[in-house]
KOLGU-754565 format. One record per residue (C-alpha): residue in three letters; x, y, z. Coordinates in Angstrom, 1 decimal. Example, Ala and Ser with C-alpha at 12.3 -4.5 7.8 and 13.67 -1.06 7.14 Angstrom:
BEGIN
   rest        u        v        w
    ala     12.3     -4.5      7.8
    ser     13.7     -1.1      7.1
END
This chain:
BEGIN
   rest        u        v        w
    unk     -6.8    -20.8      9.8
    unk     -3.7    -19.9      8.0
    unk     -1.9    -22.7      6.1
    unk      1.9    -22.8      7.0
    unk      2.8    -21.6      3.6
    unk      0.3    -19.0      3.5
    unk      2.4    -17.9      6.9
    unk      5.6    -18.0      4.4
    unk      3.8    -15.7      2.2
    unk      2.9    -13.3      4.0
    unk      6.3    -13.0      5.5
    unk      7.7    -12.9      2.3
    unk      5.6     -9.9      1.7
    unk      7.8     -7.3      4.1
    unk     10.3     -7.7      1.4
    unk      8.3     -8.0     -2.3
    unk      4.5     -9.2     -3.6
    unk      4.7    -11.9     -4.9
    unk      2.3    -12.5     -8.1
    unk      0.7    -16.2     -7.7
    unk      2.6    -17.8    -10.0
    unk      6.1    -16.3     -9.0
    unk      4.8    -17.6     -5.5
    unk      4.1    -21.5     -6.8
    unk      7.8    -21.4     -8.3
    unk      9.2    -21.4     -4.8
    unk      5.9    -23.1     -3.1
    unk      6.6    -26.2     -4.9
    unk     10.2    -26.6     -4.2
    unk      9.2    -26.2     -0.4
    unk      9.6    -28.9      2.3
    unk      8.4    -29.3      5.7
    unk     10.3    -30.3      8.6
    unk      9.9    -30.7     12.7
    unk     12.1    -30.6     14.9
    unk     12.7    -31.7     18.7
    unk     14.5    -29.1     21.2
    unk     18.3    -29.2     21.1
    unk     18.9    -30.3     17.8
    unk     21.0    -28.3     15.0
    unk     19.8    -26.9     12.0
    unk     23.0    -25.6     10.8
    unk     26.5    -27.2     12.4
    unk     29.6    -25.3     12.8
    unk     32.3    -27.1     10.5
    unk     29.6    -28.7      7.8
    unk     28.3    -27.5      4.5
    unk     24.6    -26.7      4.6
    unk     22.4    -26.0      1.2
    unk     19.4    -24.8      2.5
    unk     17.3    -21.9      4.4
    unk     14.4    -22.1      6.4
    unk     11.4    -20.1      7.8
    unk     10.2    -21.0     11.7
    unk      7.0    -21.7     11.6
    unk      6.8    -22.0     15.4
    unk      9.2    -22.3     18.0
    unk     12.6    -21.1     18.6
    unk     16.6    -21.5     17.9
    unk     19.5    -19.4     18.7
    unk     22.9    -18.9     16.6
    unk     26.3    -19.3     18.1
    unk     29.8    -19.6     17.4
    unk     32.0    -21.8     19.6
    unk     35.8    -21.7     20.2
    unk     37.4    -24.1     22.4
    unk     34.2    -25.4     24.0
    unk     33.2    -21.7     24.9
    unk     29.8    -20.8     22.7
    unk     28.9    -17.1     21.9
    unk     25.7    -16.6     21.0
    unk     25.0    -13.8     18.5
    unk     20.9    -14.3     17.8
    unk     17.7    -15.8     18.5
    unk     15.1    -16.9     16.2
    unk     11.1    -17.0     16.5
    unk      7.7    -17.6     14.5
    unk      8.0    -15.8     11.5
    unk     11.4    -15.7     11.0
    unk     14.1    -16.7      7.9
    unk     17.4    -18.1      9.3
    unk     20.2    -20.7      7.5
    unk     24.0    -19.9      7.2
    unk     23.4    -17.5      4.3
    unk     26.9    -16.9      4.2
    unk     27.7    -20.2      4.0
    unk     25.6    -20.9      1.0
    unk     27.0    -18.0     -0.7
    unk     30.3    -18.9     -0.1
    unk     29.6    -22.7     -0.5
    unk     32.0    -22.9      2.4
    unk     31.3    -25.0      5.9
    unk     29.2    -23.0      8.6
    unk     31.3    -21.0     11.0
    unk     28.4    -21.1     13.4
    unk     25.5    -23.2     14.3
    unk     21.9    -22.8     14.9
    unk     20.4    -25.2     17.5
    unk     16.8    -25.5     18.5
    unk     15.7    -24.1     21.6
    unk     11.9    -25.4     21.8
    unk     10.2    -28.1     19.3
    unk     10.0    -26.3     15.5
    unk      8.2    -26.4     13.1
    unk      9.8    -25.5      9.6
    unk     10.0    -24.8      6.0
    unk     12.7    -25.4      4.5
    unk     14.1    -24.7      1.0
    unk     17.6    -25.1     -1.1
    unk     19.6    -21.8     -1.5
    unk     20.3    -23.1     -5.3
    unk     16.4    -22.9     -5.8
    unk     16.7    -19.1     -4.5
    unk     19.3    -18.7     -7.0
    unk     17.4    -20.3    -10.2
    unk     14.2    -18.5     -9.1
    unk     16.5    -14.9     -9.6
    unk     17.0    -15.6    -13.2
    unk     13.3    -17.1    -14.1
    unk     11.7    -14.1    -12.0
    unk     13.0    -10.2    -11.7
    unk     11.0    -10.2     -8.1
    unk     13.3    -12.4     -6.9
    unk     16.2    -10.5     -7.5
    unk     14.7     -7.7     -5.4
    unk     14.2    -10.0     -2.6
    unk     17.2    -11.0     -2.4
    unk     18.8     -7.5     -2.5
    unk     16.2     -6.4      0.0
    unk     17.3     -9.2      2.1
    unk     20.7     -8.6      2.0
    unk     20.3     -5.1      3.2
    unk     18.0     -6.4      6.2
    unk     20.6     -8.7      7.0
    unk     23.7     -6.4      6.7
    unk     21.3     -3.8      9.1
    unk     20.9     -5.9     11.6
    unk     24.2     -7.3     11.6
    unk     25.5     -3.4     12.2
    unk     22.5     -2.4     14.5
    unk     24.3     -5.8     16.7
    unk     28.0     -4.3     16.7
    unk     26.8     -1.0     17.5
    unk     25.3     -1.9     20.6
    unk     28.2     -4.5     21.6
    unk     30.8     -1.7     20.7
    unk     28.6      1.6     22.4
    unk     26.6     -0.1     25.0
    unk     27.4     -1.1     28.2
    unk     26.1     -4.5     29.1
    unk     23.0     -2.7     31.3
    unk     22.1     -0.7     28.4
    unk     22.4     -3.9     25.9
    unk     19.9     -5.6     28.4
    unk     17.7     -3.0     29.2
    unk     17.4     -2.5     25.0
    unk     17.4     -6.4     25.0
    unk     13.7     -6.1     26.8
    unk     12.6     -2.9     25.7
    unk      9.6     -4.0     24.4
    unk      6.3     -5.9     25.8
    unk      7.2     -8.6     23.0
    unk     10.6     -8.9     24.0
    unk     10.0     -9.4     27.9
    unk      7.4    -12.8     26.6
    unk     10.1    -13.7     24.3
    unk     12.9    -13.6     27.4
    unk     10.7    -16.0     29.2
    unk     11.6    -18.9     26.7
    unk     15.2    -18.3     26.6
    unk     17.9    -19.8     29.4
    unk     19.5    -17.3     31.1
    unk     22.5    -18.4     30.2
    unk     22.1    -18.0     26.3
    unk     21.0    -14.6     27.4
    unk     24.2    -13.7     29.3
    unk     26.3    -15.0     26.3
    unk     23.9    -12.9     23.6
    unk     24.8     -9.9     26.0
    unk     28.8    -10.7     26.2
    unk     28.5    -11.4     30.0
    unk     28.4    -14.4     32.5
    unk     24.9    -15.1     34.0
    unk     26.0    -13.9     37.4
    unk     26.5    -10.5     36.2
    unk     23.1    -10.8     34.2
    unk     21.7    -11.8     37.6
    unk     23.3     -8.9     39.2
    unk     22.3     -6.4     36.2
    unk     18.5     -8.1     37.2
    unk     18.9     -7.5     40.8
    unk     20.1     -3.8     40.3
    unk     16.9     -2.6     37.8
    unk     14.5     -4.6     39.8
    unk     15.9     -3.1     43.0
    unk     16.1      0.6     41.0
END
């Protein structure tokens, strides 16, 4: 079975290969964390340090404004999430990431990111390469809000056989919001392509 980290690795490898000991420079600085549902990673208004990977489980990131929260994505197994911008800036979040089922996590400081660019030339490359992932799926996001109307942002939104399963563990709610509507017009959206 695969060791957590080993699950870290691997996901690592979409962006860079990682020789074994460029790999046990960042293994070692690695933490593991749980989790319960509903708690927050990352807090709008405080300074957070680190990034993590989720192991299993879920969270969503949101921005809130006068008790109205917007949420702008979700988070599964296998992916990296943290207020990157925060840490770069070393500023307070301007969003926060809650958890939406127990987690499971690794976490690790942003400053260890940065001191592993200037011991290892790989790690330079992965954090360009991450940068660009970021940056195109922050644009991919404002296209659809700006081009798409909110039927065509949730029919994209479960496009996919992987997406529908991953629908089932979110509230509709956090849905609607992700979309830029209210749950009763997601309901209605549901009622007109199931009816169609």
């Amino acid at each position: 079975m695969e060791s957590k980290t080993d699950q870290f690795r691997g996901y690592l490898k979409r962006f860079v290969e990682l020789t074994d000991p460029e790999w046990q420079a960042l293994e070692k600085e690695l933490t593991f964390r749980t989790l319960p549902k509903k708690r927050f990673l990352v807090q709008q208004g405080q300074r957070t340090k680190e990034l993590y990977f989720l192991v299993q489980g879920a969270a969503r990131l949101y921005y809130e404004k006068d008790g109205d929260e917007k949420t702008t994505y979700f988070f599964f197994e296998n992916n990296l999430l943290g207020d990157y911008l925060g840490c770069l800036a070393g500023q307070p979040s301007a969003m926060s990431i809650q958890t939406l089922e127990d987690c499971e996590l690794i976490a690790f400081r942003y400053e260890t990111l940065t001191a592993l660019y200037e011991q290892f030339p790989v790690y330079q490359i992965f954090g360009r390469k991450l940068a660009e992932y970021l940056f195109m799926g922050l644009d991919m996001r404002l296209a659809e809000l700006l081009t798409l109307t909110p039927e065509e942002r949730y029919l994209k939104f479960i496009s996919t056989s992987i997406k529908r399963k991953i629908i089932e563990r979110i509230p509709q709610q956090y849905i609607a919001s992700y979309l830029g509507i209210t749950p009763v017009s997601l309901s209605r959206i549901r009622r007109r392509i199931a009816d169609s």
